[in-house]
N, CA and C atoms as a LAMMPS dump frame, in Angstrom:
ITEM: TIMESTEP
0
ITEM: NUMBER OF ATOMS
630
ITEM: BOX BOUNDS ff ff ff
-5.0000000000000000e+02 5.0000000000000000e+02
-5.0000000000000000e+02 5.0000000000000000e+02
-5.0000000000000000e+02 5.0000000000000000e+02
ITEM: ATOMS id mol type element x y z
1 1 1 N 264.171 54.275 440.181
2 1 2 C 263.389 53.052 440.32
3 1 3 C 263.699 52.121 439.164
4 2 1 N 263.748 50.759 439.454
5 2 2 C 263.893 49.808 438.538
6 2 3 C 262.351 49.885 437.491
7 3 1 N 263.037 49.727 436.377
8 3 2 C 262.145 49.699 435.283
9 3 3 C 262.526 48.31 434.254
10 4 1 N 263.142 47.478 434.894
11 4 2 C 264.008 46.45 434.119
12 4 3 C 263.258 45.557 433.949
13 5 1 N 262.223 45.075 434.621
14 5 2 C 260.905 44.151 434.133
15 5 3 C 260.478 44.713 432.517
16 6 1 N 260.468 45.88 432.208
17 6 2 C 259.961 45.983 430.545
18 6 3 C 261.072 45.453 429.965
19 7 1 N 262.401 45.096 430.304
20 7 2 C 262.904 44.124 428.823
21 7 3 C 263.461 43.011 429.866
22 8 1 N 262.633 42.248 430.587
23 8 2 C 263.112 40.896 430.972
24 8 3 C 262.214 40.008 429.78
25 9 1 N 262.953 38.96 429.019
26 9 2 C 262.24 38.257 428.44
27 9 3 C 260.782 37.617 429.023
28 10 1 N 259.723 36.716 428.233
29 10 2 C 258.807 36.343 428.278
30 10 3 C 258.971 35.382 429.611
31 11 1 N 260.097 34.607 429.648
32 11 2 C 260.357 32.974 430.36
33 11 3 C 260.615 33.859 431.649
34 12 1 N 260.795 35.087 432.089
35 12 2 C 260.938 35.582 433.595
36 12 3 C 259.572 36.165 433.934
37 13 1 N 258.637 35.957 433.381
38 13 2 C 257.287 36.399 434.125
39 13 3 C 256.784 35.931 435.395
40 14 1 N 257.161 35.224 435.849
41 14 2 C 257.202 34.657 437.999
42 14 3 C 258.075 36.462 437.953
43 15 1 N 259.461 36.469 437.777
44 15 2 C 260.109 37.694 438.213
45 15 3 C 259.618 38.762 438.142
46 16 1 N 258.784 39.08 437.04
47 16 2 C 258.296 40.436 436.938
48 16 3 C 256.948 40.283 437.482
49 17 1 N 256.354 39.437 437.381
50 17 2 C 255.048 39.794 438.45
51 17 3 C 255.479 40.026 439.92
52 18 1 N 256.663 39.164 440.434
53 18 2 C 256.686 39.842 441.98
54 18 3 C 257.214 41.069 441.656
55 19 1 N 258.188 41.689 440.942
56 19 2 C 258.655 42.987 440.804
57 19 3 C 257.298 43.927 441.075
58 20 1 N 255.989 43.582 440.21
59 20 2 C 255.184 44.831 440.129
60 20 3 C 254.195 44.142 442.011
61 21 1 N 254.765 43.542 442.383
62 21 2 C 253.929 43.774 443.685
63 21 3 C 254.326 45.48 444.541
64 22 1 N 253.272 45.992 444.944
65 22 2 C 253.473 47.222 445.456
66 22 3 C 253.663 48.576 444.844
67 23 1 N 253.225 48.191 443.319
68 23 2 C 253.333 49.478 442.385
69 23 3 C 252.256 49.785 442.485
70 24 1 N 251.915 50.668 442.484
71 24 2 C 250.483 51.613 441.977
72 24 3 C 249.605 51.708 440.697
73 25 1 N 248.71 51.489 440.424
74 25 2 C 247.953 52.092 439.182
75 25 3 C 246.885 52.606 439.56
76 26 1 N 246.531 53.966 438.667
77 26 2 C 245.501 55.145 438.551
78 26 3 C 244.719 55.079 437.714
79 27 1 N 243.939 55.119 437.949
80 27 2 C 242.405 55.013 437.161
81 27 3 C 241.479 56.26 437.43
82 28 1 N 240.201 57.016 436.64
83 28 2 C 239.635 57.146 436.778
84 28 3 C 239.4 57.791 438.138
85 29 1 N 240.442 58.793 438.906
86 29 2 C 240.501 59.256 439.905
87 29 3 C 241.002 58.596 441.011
88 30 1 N 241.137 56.809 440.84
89 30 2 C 241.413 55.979 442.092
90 30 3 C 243.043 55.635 441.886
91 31 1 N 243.346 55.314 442.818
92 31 2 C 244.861 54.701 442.685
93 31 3 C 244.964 53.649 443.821
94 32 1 N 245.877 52.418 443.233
95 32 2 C 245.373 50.974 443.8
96 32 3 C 247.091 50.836 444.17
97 33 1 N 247.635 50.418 444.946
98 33 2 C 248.687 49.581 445.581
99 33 3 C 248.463 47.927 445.07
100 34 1 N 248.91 47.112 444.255
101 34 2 C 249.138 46.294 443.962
102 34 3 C 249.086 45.25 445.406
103 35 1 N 248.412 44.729 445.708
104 35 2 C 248.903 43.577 446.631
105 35 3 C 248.75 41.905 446.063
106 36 1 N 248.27 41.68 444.67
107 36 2 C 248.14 40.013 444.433
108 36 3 C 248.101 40.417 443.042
109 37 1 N 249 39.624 442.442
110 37 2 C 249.307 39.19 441.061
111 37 3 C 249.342 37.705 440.744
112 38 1 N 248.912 37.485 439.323
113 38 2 C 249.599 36.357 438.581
114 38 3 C 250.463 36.125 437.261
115 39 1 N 250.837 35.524 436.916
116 39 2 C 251.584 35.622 435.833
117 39 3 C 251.571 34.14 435.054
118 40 1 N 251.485 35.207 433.568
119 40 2 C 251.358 34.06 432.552
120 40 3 C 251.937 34.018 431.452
121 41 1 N 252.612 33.035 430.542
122 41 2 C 253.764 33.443 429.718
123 41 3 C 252.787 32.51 428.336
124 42 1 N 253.219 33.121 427.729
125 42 2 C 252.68 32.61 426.196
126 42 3 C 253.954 32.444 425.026
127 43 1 N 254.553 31.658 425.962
128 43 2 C 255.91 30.693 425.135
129 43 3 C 255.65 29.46 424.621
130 44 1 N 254.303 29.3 424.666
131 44 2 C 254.096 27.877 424.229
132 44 3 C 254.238 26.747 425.132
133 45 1 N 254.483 26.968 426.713
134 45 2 C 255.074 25.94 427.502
135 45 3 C 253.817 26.254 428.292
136 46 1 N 252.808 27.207 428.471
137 46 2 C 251.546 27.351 429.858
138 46 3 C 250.369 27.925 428.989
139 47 1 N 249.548 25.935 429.506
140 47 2 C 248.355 26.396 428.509
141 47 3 C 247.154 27.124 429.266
142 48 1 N 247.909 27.924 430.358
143 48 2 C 246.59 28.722 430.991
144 48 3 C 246.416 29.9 430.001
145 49 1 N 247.926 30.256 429.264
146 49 2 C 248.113 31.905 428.793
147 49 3 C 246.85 31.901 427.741
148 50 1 N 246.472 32.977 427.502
149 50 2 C 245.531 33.031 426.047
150 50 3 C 246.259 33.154 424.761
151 51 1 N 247.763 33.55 424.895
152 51 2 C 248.998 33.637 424.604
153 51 3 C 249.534 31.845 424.085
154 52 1 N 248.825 31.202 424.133
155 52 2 C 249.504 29.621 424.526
156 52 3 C 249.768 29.115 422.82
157 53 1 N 248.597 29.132 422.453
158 53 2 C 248.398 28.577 420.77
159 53 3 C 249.138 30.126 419.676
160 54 1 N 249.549 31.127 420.071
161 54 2 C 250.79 31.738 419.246
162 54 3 C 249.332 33.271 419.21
163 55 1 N 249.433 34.337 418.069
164 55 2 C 249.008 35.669 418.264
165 55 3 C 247.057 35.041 417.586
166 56 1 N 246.338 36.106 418.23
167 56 2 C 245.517 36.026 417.727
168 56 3 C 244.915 37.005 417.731
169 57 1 N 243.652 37.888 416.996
170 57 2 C 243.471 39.459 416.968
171 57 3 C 243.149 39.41 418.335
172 58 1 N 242.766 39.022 419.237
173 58 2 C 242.565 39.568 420.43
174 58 3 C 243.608 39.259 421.595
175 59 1 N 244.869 38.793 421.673
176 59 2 C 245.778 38.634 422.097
177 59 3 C 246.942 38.938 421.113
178 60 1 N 247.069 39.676 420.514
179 60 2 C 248.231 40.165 419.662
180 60 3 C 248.573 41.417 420.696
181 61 1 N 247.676 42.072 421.426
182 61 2 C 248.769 43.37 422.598
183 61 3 C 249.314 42.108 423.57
184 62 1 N 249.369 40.879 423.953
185 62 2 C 250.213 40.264 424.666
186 62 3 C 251.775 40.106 424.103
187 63 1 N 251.739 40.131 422.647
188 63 2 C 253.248 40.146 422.17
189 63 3 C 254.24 41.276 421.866
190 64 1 N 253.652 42.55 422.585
191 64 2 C 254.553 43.842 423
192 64 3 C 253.329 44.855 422.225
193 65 1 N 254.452 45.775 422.481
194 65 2 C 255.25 46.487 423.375
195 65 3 C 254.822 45.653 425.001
196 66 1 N 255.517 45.909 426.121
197 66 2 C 255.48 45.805 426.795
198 66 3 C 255.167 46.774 427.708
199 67 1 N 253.921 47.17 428.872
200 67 2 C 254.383 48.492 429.765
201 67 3 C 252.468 48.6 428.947
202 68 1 N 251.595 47.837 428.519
203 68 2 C 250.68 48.367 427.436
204 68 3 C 249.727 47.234 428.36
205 69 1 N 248.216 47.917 428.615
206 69 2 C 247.156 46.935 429.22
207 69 3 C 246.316 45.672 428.252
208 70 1 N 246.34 45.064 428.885
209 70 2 C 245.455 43.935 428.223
210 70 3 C 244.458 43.308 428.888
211 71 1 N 242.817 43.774 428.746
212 71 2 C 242.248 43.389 429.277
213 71 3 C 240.917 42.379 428.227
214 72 1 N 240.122 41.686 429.042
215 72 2 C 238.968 40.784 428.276
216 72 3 C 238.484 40.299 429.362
217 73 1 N 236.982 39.996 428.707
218 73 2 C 235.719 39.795 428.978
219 73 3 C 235.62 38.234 429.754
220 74 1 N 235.295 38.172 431.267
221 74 2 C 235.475 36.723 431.4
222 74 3 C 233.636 36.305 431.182
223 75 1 N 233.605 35.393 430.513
224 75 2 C 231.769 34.922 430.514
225 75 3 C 230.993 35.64 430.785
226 76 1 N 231.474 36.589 430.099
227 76 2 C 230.373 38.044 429.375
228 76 3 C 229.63 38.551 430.816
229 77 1 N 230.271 38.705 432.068
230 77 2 C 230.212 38.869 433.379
231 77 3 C 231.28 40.461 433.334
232 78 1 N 232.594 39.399 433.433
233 78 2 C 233.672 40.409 434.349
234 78 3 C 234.94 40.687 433.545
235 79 1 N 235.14 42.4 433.386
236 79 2 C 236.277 42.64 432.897
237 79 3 C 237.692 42.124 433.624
238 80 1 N 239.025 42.044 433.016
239 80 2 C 240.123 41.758 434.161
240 80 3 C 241.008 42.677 433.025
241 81 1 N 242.476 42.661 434.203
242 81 2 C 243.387 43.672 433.38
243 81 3 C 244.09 43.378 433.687
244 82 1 N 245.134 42.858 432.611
245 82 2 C 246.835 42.644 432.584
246 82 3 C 247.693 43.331 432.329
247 83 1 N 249.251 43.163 432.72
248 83 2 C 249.867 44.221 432.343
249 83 3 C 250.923 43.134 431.331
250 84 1 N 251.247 44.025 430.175
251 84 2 C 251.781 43.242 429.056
252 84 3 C 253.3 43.52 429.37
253 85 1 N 253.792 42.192 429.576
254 85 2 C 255.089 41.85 429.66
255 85 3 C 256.517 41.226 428.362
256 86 1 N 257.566 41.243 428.888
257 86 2 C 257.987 40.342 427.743
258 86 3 C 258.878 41.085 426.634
259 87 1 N 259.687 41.227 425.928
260 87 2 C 260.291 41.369 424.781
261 87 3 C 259.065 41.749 423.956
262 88 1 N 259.373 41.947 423.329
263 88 2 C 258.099 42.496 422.232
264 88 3 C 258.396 41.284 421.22
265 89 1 N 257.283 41.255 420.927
266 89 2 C 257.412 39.681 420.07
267 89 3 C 256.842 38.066 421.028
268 90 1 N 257.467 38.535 422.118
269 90 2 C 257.063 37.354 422.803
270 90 3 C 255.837 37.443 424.126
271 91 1 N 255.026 37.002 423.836
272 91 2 C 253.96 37.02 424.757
273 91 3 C 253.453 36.851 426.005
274 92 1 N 253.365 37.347 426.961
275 92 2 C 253.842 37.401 428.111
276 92 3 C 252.637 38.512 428.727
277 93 1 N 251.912 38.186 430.434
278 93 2 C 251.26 39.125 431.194
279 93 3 C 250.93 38.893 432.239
280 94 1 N 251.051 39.97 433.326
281 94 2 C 250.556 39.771 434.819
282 94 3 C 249.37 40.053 434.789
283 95 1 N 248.519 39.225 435.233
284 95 2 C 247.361 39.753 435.614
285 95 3 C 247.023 40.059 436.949
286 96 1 N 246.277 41.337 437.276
287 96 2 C 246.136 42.136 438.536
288 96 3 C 244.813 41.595 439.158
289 97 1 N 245.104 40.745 440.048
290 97 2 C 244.584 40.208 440.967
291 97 3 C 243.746 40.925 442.154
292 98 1 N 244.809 41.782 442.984
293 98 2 C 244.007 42.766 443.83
294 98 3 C 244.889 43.806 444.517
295 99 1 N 244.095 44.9 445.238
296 99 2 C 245.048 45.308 445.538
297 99 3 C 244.606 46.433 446.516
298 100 1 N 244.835 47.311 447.286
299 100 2 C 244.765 48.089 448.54
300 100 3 C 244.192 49.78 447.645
301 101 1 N 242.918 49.944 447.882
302 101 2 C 243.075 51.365 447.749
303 101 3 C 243.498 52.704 448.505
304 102 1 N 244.548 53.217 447.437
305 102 2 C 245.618 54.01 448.301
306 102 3 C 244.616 55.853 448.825
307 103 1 N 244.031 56.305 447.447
308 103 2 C 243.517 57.296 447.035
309 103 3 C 242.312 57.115 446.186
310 104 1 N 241.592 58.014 446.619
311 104 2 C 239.971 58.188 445.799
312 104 3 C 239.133 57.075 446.463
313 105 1 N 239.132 57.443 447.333
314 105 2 C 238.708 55.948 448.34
315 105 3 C 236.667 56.231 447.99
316 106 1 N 236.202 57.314 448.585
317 106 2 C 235.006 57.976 448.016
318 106 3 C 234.491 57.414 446.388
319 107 1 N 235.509 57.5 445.504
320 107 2 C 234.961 57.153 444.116
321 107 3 C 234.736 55.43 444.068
322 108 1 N 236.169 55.012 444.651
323 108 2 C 235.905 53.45 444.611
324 108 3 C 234.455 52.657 445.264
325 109 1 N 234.412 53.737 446.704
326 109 2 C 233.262 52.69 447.42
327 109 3 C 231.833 53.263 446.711
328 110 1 N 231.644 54.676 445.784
329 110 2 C 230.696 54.242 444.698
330 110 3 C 230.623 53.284 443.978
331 111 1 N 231.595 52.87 443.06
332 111 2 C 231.817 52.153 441.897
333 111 3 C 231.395 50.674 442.484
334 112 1 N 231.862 50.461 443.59
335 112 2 C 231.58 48.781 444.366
336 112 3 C 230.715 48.675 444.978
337 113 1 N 229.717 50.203 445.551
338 113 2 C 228.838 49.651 446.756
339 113 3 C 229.069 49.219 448.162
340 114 1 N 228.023 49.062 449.112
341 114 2 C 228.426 48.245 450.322
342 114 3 C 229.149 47.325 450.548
343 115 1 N 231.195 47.623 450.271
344 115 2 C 231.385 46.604 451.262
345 115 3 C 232.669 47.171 451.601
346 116 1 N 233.139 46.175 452.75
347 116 2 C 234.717 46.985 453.459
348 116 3 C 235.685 47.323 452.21
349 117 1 N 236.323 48.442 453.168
350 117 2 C 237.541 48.844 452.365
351 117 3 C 237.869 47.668 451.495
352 118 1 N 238.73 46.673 452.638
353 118 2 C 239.159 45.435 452.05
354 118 3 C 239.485 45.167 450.891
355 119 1 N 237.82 45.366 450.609
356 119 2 C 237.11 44.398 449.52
357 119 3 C 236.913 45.085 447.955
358 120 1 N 237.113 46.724 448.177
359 120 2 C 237.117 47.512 447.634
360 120 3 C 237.875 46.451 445.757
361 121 1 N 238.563 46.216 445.848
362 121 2 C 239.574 45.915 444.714
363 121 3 C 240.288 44.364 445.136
364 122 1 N 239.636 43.375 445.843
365 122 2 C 239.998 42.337 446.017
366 122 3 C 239.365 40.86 445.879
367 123 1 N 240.17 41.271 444.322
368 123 2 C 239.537 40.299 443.154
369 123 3 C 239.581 41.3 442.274
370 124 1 N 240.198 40.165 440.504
371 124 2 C 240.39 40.996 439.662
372 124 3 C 239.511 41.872 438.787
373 125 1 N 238.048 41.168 438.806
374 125 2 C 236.924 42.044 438.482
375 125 3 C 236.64 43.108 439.369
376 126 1 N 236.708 42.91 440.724
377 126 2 C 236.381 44.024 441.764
378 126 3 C 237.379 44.847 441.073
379 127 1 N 239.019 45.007 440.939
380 127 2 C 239.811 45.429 440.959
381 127 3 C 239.6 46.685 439.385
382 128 1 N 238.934 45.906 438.427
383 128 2 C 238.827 46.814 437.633
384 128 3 C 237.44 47.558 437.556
385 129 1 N 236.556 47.159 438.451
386 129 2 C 235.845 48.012 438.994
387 129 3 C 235.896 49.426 439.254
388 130 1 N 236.698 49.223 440.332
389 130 2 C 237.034 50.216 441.161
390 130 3 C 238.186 51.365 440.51
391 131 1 N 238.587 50.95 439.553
392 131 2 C 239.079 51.796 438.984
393 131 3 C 238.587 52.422 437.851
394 132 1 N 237.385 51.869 437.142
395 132 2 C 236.394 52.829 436.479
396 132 3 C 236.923 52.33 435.547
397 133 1 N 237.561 51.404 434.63
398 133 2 C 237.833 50.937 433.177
399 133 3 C 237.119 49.852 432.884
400 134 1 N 237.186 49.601 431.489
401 134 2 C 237.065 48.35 430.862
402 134 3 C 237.884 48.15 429.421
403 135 1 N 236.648 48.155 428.459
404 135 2 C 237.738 47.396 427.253
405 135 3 C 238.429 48.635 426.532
406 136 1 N 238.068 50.116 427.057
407 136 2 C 238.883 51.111 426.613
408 136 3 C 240.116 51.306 426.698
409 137 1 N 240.773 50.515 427.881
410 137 2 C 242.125 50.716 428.266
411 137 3 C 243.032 49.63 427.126
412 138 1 N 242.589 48.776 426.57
413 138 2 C 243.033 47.168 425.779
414 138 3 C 243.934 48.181 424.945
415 139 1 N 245.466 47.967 424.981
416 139 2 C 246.237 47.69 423.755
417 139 3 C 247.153 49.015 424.562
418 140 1 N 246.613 50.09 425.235
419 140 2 C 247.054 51.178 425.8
420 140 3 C 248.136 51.263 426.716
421 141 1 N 248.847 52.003 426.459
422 141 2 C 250.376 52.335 427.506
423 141 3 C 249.942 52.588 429.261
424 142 1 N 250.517 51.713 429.728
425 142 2 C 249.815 51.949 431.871
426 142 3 C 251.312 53.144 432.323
427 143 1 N 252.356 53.466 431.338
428 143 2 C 253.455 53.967 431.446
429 143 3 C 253.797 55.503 431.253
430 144 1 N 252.746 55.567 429.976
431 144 2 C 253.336 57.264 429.595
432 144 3 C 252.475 57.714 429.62
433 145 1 N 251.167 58.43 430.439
434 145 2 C 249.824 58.793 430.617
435 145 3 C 249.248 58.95 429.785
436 146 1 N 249.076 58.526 428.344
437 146 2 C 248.665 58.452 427.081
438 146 3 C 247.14 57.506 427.088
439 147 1 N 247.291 56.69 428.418
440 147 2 C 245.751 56.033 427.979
441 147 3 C 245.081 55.96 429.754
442 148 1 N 243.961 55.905 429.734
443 148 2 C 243.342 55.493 431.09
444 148 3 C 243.945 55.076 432.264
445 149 1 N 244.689 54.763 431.92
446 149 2 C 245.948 53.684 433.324
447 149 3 C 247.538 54.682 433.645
448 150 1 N 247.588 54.673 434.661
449 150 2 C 249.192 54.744 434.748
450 150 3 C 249.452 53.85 436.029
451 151 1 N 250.859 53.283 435.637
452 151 2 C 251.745 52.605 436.618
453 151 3 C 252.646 53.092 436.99
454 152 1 N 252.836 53.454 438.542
455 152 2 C 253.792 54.364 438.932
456 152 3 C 255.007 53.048 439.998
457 153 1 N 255.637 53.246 440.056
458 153 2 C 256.807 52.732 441.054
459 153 3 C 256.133 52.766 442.573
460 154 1 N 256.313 51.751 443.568
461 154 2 C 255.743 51.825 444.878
462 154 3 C 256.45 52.917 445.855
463 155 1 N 255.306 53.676 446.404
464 155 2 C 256.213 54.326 447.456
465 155 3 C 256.297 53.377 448.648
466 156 1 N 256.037 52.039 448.535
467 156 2 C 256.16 51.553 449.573
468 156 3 C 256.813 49.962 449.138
469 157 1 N 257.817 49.984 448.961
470 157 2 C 258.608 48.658 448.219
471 157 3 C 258.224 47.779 448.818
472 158 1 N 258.096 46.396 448.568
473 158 2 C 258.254 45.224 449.043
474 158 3 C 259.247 44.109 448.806
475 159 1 N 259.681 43.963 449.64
476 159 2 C 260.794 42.829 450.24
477 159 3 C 260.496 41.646 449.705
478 160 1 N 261.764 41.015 448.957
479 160 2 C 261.289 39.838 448.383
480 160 3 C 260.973 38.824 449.584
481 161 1 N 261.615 38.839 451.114
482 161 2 C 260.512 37.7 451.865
483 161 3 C 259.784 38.526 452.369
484 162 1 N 258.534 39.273 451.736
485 162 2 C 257.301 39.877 452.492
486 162 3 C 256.398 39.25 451.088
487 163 1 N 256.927 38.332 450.014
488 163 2 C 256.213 38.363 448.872
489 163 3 C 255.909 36.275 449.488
490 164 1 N 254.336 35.984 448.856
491 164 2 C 254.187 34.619 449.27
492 164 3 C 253.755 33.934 447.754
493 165 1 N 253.7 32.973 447.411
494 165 2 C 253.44 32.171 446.074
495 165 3 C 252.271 30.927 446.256
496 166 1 N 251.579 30.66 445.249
497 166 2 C 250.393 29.514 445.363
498 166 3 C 249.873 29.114 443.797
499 167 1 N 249.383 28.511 443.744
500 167 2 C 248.323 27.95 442.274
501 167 3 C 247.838 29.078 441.806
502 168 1 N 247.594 29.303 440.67
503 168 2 C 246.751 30.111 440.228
504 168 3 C 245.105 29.952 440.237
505 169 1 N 244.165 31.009 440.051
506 169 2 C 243.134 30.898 440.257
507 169 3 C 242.141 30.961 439.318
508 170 1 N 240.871 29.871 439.015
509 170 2 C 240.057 29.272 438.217
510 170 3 C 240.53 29.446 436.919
511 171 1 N 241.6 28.541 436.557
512 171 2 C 241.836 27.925 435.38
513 171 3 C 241.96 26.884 435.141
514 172 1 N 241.856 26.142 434.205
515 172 2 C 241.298 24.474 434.341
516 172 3 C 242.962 24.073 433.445
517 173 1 N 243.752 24.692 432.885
518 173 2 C 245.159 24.094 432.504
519 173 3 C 246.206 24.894 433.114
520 174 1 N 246.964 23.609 434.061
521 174 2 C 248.214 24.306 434.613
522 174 3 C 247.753 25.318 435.779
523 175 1 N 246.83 24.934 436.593
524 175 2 C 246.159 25.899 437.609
525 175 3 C 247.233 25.546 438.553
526 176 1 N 248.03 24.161 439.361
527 176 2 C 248.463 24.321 439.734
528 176 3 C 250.042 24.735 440.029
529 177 1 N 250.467 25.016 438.612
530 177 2 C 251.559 26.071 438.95
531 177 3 C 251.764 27.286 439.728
532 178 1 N 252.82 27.468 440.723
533 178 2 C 252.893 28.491 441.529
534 178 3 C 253.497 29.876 440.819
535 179 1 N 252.094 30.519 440.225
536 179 2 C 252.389 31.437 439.648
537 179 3 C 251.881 32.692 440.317
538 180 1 N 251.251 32.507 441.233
539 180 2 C 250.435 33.796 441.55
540 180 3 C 251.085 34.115 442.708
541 181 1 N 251.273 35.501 442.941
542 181 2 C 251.931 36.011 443.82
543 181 3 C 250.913 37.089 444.764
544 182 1 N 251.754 37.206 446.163
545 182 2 C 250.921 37.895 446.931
546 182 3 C 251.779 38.812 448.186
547 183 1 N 250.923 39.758 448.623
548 183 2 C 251.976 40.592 449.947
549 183 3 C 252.112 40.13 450.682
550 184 1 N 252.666 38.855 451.388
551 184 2 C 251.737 37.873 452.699
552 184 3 C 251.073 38.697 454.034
553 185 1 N 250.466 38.329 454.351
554 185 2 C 249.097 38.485 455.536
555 185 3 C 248.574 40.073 454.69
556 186 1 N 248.236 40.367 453.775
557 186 2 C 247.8 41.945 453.17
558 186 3 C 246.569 41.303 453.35
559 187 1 N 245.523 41.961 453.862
560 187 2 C 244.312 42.116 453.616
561 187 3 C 243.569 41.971 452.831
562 188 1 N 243.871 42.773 451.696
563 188 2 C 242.916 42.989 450.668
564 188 3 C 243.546 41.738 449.626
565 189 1 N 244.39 41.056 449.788
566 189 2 C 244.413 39.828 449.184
567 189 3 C 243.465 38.763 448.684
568 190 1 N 242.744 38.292 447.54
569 190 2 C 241.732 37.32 447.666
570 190 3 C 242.045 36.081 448.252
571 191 1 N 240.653 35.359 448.18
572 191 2 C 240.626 33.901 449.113
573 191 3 C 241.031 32.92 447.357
574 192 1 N 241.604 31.888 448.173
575 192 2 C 242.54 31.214 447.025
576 192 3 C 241.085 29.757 446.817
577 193 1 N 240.829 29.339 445.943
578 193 2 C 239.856 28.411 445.657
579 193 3 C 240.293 27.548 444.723
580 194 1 N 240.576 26.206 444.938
581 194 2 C 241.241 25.654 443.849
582 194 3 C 240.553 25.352 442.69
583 195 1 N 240.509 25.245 441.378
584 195 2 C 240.054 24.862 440.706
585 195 3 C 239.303 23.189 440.563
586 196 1 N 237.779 23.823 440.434
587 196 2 C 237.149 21.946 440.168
588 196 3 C 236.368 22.322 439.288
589 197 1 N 236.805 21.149 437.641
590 197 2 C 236.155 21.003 436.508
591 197 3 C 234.715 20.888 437.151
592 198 1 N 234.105 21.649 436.106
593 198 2 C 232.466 21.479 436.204
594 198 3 C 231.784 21.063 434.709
595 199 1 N 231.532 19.849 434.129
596 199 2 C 230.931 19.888 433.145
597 199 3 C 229.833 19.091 432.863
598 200 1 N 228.828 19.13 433.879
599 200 2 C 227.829 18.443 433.708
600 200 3 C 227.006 19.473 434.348
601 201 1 N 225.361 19.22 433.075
602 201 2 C 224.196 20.456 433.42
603 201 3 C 224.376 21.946 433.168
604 202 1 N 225.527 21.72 431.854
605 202 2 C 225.314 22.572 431.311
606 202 3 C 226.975 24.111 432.121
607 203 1 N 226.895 23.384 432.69
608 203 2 C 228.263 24.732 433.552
609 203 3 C 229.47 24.434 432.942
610 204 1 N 230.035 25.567 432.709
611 204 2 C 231.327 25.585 432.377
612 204 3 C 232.276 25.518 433.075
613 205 1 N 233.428 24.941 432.452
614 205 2 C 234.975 25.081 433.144
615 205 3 C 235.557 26.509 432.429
616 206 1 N 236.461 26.855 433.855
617 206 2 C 237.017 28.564 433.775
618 206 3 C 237.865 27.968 432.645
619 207 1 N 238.252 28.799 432.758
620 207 2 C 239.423 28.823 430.859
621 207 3 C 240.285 29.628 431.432
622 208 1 N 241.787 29.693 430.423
623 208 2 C 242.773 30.605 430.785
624 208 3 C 242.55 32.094 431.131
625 209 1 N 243.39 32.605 431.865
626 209 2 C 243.44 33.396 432.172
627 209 3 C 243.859 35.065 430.922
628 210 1 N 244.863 35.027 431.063
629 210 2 C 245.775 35.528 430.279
630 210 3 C 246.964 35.209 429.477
């Protein structure tokens, strides 16, 4: 299996997020099929990345190793989880959007409650839901079973035309770059919502992603 996404530079993150469409990650007894990613590069050119303004203690695992999780707190709500991309040094991450539960189907529809399979892991908070992590996994290898996560190779590849592209989702800089990737017609795919500034009465605008 190709493993060549861990040393594609930072500026190929579109490439390596479709690469990890259809890989697997294990959690906490569950294991998820990848079906929707995004990707975000922290070269200084996309001010969605958290990566954008250069290292900071809580985005310093975005600048390597690569193959290592990166997750944070969105408005003290919802965990999300990236996978750290990039040369080491340069900052770079997919963030896992959603994805099909393959195995531990029983543990997931505890962890989420009443609702369809579907829905199980579709959306990136659902997604780390259902796999039973949060900020324990941050800085940790998804590669050599050393931390909470592993990422395994798809037993079920996907075809670069079975892969579809769109805006990214609720970020208020550079939302509409076509960065986010998806399985086209997959199910468990989320609903795409474009971003609209909210700053009156007190509501916030989403902020970068990763």
């Amino acid at each position: 299996m190709d493993y060549s996404w861990l040393h594609a530079p930072a500026a190929e993150v579109p490439e390596t997020a479709q690469t990890l469409l259809g890989w697997e990650l294990s959690a906490g007894g569950v294991r998820i099929r990848l079906t929707e990613v995004e990707a975000y590069a922290g070269t200084g050119e996309d001010p969605a990345s958290h990566a954008h303004r250069g290292p900071t203690p809580r985005t310093r695992v975005m600048f390597g190793p690569p193959g290592h999780a990166y997750t944070y707190f969105v408005f003290g709500v919802h965990w999300c989880l990236n996978i750290v991309c990039g040369r080491e040094g340069e900052a770079a991450a997919v963030l896992l959007r959603a994805g099909e539960v393959v195995d531990g189907l029983d543990l997931a529809r505890k962890r989420r409650g009443e609702v369809a399979d579907r829905d199980l892991a579709r959306g990136p908070a659902r997604l780390v839901v259902a796999l039973g992590v949060s900020a324990e996994a941050n800085g940790t290898s998804v590669l050599d079973g050393t931390g909470p996560l592993l990422l395994t190779p798809p037993t079920r590849p996907v075809a670069p035309a079975a892969i579809s592209a769109g805006p990214r989702v609720g970020v208020a800089a550079a939302h509409d770059v076509p960065w986010r990737f998806w399985i086209t017609g997959d199910a468990t795919v989320s609903s795409y919502r474009r971003h609209v500034p909210r700053r009156r009465n007190g509501e916030r605008t989403a902020g970068p992603r990763a």
